[in-house]
C-alpha positions in Angstrom: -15.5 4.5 26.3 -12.8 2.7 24.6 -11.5 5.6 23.3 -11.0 7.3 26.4 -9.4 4.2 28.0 -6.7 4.6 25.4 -6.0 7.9 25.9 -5.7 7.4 29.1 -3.3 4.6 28.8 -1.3 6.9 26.2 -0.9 9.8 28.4 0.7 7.3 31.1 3.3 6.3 28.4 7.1 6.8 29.4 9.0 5.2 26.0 6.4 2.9 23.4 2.8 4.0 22.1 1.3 0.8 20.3 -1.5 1.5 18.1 -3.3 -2.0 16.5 -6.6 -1.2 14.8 -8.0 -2.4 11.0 -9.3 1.2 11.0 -7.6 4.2 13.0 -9.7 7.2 13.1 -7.4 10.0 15.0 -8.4 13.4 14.8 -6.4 16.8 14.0 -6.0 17.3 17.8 -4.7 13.5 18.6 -2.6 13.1 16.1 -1.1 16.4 17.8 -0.9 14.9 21.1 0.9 11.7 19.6 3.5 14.0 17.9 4.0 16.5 21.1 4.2 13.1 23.3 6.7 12.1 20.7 8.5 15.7 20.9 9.1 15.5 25.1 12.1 12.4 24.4 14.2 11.4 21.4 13.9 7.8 22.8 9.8 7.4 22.7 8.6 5.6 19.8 4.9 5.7 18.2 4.0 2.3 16.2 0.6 2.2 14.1 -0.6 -1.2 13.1 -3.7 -1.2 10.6 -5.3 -2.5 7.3 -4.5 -2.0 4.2 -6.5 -2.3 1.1 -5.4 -6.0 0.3 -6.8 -6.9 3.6 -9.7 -4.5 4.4 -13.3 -5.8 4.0 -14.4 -2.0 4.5 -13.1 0.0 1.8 -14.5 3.3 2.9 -12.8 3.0 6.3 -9.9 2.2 5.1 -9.5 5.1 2.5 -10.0 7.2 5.6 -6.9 5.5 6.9 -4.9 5.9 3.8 -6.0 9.0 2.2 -6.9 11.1 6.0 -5.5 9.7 9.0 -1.9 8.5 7.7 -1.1 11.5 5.6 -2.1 13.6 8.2 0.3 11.6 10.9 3.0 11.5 8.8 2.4 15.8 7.8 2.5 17.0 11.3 5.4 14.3 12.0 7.7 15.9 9.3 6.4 19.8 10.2 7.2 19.0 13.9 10.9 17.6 13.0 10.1 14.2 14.6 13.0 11.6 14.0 11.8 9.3 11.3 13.2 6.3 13.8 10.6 7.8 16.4 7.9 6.3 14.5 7.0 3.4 12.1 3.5 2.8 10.5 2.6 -0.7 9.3 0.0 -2.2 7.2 -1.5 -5.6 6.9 -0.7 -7.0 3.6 1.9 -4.6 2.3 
């Protein structure tokens, strides 16, 4: 599956995760492993590329973005005392 593919390719990482998708759907547990991956060296970085509501032609997906999936990223980021330079989370449009 796609999914698995990218996992994959995450896990092989050594300093840049980049994430482009119109509508990121990460669960409690991946958005874990993004922040522990982020936790193992101050030098990784973790970039999110997505929709926003300007430019989305779903807007159910992308409140799941925006009201689920970002809050949650940027929660566990801060509760895990990631460096704010670690990661940076774009939206079309904005």
């Amino acid at each position: 599956s796609v999914m698995k593919k990218m996992w994959a390719q995450i896990e092989m990482a050594e300093k840049d995760i980049l994430i482009c998708s119109p509508y990121i759907y990460l669960t409690d547990k991946e958005i874990e492993k993004i922040a522990n991956w982020l936790l193992v060296d101050p030098e990784r970085k973790f970039r999110l590329i997505t929709n926003s509501t300007s430019t989305s032609d779903n807007l159910f997906a992308q409140s799941m973005v925006e009201n689920f999936v970002i809050p949650k990223l940027l929660k566990t980021f801060q509760e895990n005392n990631i460096n704010p330079k670690q990661f940076e989370i774009l939206a079309y449009g904005n």
